[in-house]
C-alpha positions in Angstrom: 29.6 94.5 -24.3 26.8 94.9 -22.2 24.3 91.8 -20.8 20.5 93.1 -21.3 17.6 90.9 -20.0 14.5 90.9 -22.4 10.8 90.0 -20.2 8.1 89.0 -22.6 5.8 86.5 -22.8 5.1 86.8 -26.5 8.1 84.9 -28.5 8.0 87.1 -31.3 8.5 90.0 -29.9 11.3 89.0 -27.6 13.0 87.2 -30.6 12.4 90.5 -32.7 14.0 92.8 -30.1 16.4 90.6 -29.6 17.8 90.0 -33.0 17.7 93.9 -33.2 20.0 94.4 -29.9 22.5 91.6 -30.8 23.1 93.4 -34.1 24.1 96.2 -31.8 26.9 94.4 -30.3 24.6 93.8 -26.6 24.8 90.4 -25.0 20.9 89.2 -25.4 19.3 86.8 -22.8 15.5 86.1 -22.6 12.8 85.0 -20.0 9.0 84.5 -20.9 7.9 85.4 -17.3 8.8 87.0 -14.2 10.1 84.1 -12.3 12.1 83.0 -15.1 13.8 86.4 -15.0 14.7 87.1 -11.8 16.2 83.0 -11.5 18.2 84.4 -14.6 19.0 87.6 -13.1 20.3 85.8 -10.3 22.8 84.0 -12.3 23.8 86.3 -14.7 25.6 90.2 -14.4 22.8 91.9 -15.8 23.0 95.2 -17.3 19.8 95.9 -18.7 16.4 94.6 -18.8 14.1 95.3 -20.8 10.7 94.4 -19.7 6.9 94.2 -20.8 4.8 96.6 -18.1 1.6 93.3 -18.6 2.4 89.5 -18.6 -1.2 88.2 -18.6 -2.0 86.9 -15.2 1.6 87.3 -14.1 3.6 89.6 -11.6 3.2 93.0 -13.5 6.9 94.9 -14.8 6.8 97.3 -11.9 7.0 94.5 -9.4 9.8 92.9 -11.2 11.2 96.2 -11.4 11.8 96.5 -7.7 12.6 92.9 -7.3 15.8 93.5 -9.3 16.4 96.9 -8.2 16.6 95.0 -4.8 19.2 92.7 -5.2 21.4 94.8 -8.1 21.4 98.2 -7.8 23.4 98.9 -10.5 20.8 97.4 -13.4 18.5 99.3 -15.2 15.0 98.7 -16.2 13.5 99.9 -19.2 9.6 99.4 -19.2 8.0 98.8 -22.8 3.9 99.5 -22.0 0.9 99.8 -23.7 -0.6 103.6 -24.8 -3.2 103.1 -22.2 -0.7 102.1 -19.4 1.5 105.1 -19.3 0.2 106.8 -16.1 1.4 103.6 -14.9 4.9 103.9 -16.2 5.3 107.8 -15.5 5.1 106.0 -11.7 7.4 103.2 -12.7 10.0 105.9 -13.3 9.5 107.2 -9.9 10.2 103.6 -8.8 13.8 103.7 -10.4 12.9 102.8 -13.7 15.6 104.2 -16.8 13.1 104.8 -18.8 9.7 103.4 -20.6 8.5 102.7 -24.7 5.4 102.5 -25.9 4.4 99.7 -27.9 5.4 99.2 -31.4 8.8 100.0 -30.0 10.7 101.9 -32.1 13.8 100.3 -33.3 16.1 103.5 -33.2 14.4 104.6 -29.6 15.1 101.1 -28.3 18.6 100.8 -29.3 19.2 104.4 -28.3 17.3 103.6 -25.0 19.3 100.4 -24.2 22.8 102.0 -24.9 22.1 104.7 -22.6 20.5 102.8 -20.0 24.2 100.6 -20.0 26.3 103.4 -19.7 24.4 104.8 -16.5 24.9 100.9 -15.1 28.9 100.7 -15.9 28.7 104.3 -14.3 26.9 103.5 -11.0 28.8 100.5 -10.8 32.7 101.8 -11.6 31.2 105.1 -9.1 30.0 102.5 -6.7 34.0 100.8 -6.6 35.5 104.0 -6.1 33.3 105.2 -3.3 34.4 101.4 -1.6 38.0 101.5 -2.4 38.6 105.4 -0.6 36.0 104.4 2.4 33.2 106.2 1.2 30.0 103.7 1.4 28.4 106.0 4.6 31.4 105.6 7.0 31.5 106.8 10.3 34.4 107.8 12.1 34.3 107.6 15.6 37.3 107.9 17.8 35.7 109.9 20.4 34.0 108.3 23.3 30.7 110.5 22.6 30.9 109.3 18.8 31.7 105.1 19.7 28.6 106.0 22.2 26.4 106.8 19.3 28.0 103.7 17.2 27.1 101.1 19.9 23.4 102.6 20.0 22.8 102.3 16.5 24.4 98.5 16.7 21.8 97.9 19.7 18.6 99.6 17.9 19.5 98.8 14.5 17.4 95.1 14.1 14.0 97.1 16.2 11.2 98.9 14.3 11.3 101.7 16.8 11.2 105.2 15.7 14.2 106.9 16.4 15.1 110.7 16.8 18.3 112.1 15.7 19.6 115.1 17.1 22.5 117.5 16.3 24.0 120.8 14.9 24.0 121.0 11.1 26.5 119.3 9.6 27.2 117.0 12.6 26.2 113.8 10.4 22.6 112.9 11.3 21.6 111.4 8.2 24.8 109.2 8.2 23.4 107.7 11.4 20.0 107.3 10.1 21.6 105.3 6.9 23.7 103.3 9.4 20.3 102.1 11.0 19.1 101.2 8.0 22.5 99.4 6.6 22.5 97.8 9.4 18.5 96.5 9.6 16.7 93.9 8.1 15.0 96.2 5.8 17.9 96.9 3.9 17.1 95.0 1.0 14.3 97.7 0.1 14.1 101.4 0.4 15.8 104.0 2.3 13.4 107.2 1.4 15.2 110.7 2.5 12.5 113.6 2.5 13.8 117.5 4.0 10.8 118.6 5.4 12.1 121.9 5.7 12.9 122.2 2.1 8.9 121.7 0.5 6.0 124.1 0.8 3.9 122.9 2.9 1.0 122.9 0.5 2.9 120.6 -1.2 4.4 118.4 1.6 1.4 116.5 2.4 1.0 115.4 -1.4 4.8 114.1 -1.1 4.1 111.8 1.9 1.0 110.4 1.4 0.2 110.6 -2.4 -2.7 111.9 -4.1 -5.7 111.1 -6.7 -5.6 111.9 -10.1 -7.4 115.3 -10.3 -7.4 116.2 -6.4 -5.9 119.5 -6.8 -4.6 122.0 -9.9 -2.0 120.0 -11.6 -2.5 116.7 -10.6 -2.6 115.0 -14.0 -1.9 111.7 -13.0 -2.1 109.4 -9.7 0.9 109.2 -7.6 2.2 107.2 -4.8 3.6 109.5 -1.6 7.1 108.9 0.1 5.5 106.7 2.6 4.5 104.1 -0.4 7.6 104.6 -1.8 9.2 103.0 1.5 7.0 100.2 2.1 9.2 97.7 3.8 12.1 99.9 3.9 12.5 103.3 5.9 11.4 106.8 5.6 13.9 109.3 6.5 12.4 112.9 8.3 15.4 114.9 8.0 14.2 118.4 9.8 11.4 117.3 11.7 11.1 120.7 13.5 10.1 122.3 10.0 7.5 120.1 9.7 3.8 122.2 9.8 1.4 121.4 12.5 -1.1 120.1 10.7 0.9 117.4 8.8 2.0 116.3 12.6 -1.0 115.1 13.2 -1.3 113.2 9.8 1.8 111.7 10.2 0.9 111.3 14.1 -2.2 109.1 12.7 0.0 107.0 9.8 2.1 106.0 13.1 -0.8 104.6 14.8 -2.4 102.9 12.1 0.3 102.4 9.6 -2.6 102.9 6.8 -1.7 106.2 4.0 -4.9 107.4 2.6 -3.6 109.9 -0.7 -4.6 113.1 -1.0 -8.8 113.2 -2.7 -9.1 109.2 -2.1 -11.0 107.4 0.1 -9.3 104.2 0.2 -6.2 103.6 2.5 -3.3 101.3 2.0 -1.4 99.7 4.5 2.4 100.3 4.4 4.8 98.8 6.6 7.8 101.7 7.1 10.1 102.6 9.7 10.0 106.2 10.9 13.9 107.7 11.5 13.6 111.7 11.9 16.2 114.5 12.3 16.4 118.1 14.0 18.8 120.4 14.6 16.4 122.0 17.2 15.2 121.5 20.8 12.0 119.7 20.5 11.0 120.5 23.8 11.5 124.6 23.2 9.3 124.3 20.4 6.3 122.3 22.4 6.5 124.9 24.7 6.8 127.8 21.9 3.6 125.9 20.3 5.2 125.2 17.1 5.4 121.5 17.6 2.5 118.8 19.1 3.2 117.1 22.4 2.0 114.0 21.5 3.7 113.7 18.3 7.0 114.4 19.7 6.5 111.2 22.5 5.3 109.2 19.5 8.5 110.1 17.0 11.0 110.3 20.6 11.3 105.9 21.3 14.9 106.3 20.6 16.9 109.5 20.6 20.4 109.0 19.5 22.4 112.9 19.7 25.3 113.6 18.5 27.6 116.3 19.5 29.2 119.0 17.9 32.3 118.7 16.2 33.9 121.1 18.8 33.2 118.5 21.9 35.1 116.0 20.3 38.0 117.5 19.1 40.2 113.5 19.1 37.8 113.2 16.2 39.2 115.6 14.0 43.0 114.2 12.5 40.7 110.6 11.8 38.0 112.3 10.1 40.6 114.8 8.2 42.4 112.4 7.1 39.5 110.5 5.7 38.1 113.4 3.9 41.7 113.7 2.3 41.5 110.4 0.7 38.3 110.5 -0.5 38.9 114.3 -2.1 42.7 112.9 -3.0 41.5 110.0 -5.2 38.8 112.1 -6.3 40.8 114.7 -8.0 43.8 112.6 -8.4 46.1 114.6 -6.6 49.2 112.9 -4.1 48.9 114.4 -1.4 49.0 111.8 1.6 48.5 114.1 5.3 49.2 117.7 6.7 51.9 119.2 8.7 51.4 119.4 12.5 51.2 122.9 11.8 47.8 122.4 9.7 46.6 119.5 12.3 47.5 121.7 15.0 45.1 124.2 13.2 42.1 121.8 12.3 42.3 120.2 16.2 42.1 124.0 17.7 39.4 125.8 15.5 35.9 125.4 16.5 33.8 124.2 13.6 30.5 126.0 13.3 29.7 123.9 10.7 30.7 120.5 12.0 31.8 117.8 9.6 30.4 119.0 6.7 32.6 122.7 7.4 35.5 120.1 7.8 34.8 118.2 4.4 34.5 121.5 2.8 38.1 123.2 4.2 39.5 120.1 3.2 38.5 119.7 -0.1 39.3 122.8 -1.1 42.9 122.4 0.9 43.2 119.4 -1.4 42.6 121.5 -4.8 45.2 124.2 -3.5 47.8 121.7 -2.4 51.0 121.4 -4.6 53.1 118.9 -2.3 52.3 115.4 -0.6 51.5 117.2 2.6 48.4 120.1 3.1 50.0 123.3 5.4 48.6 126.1 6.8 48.7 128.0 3.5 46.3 125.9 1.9 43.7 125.6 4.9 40.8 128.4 4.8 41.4 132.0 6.1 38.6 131.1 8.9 41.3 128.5 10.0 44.1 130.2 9.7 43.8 134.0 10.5 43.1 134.2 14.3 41.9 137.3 16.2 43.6 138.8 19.1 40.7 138.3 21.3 41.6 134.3 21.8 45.0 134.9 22.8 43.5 137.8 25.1 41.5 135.4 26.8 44.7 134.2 28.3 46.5 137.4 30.3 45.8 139.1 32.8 45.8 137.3 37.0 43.4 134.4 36.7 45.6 133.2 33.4 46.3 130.3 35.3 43.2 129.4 37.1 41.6 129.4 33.4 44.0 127.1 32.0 43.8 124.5 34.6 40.0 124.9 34.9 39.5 124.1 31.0 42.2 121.0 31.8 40.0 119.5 34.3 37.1 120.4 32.0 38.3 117.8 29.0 39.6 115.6 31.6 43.7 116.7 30.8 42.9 116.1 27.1 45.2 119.0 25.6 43.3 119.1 22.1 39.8 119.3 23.6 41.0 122.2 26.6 42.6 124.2 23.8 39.4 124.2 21.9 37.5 125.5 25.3 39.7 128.3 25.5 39.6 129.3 21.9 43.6 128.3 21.3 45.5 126.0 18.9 47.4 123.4 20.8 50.4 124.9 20.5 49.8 127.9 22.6 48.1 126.1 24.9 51.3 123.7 25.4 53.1 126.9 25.3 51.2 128.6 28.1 51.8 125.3 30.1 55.2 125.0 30.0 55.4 129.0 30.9 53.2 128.9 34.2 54.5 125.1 34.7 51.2 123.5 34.9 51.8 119.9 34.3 50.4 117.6 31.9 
């Protein structure tokens, strides 16, 4: 049975709906106003609420809407407007609205409306236990001094407003940090806002960040709010800044001085209060100097720069973060399997990752799918693992076989796993190799 919230001020309407949704076997609480439903929503497990988009003079749905979204982010709202008001409520469902009715509303729309907008709660909410009983609510693992480096920065610029810059390889995590500032921040009650600006045209990008006017271009049928109103209060995340085009650097070069958003074919501006946290796989400073990215936005985006290094340089790393993907994939697909042989550890610690973590999630997962005992072996890792080339192995003959060895050694600082991985060995050969020339651990 399912708890739904009904926002009306006119008694007759709430009563009818009401009546209507009890007879469907829902849980029925009502609130003639705003503030009546967000004390109730504070004391009850809402599901559902069903709201009117106008209260007279009070605090319209939309605002109410992002009130509860704020504090439960499991509910869902369902916004019952007025034919005139719908632009409005297209907007609303950009906001994180379910859904919207017009008034009349139907009585079989409604009831289908409110059944579906439960199951996605008991869905978010039974996803939302799963992901916190296998560790998966943005966790970091960090075992490598490079990696507790970058968790003691975000600790220590978490509470500022500063922009910070996140550099990194692909798949080395970057957007994990940037949701670890933001978890970690006062603004986490409001809106973490992800936008790749690699991934839109840029004729389009401009109308994505700061909005535009109803009728400002070909297909702009309604009004709409850009990214940066979107995060007002919360914090805007520019994953692949170096994509962005020149002239929207100097837009969004102008938004950080002002911190006013004027949309696209208005002449108004609005003042928005967002924190700026961008991303790059690239060197910055090779593109000012190419002419593909502006000086002066780069020292205005560049407060903080928090990098992180490749999977490769931090090879200690690896068995944690394995073994975290494996219970996450485990529980997922409901499979036992529990760890790996050294032989598939040995493996995972020596190979050199291209792809960072997210190549690592990836050969796991599909380890775990293969698996058929408790333990994942070399047979079910990836053939990019497993089958080696002669040409590593090469590396090591020949006069200065030695010399190479103990160079890499001093290189990681006598950390076996890391000097195997600069000479393009498992462990095991390397510890072989050792014990043939007697080089001491």
């Amino acid at each position: 049975m399912s708890q739904v919230l009904l926002v009306d001020d006119h008694v007759n309407v709430r009563r009818s709906m009401a009546l209507l949704l009890e007879q469907d076997d829902h849980q029925v609480i009502e609130a003639d106003s705003t503030g009546e439903a967000l004390r109730l929503a504070a004391s009850h497990p809402i599901d559902v609420v069903v709201t009117d988009m106008r209260m007279g003079t009070e605090t319209d749905g939309v605002t109410l809407l992002r009130e509860l979204r704020a504090s439960n982010r499991d509910v869902q709202v369902v916004l019952i407007t007025a034919f005139g008001t719908i632009d409005g409520a297209v907007e609303a469902i950009k906001s994180g609205a379910y859904d919207y009715l017009t008034k009349p509303a139907n009585p079989e729309r409604l009831l289908l409306t409110v059944r579906r907008a439960a199951e996605r709660c008991a869905l978010a909410r039974e996803v939302r236990q799963l992901r916190a009983q296998v560790g998966e609510e943005d966790q970091i693992v960090a075992v490598s001094p490079q990696m507790q480096q970058v968790l003691a920065t975000v600790e220590q610029f978490a509470s500022s407003d500063c922009t910070v810059l996140i550099t990194g390889e692909s798949g080395t995590g970057k957007e994990l940090v940037a949701r670890a500032l933001y978890t970690q921040s006062a603004r986490r009650s409001h809106r973490f806002v992800p936008i790749n600006c690699g991934a839109i045209p840029e004729n389009l990008l401009e109308s994505e960040l700061f909005g535009h006017r109803k009728g400002a271009f070909t297909g702009a049928v309604v009004d709409k709010r850009g990214l940066l109103e979107e995060a007002d209060r919360g914090v805007l995340f520019l994953d692949e800044l170096g994509e962005m085009p020149l002239p929207m650097q100097v837009r969004l070069l102008r938004f950080l001085q002002s911190g006013e958003v004027r949309r696209v074919g208005d002449t108004a501006t609005r003042r928005v209060d967002v924190r700026i946290i961008a991303a790059t796989h690239r060197a910055l400073e090779d593109e000012i100097a190419q002419g593909r990215f502006r000086q002066d936005f780069y020292y205005r985006i560049n407060v903080v720069t928090i990098a992180i290094p490749p999977l490769r340089e931090r090879p200690e790393d690896i068995p944690a973060m394995a073994e975290f993907f494996l219970r996450r994939k485990a529980a997922r697909l409901r499979k036992p399997v529990v760890g790996f042989s050294p032989e598939a550890l040995s493996l995972l610690q020596s190979y050199h990752w291209p792809g960072n973590a997210r190549e690592l999630e990836n050969a796991i997962e599909r380890a775990a799918n293969l698996a058929s005992g408790p333990l994942l072996t070399e047979a079910d890792l990836p053939a990019s693992i497993t089958l080696r080339t002669p040409a590593a192995d090469a590396a090591l003959t020949g006069p200065d076989e030695r010399s190479r060895i103990v160079s890499a050694l001093k290189t990681a600082r006598y950390n076996q796993s890391r000097a195997a991985v600069i000479l393009g060995i498992n462990r095991t050969t390397l510890w072989r190799k050792m014990r043939e020339l007697q080089i001491e651990a």
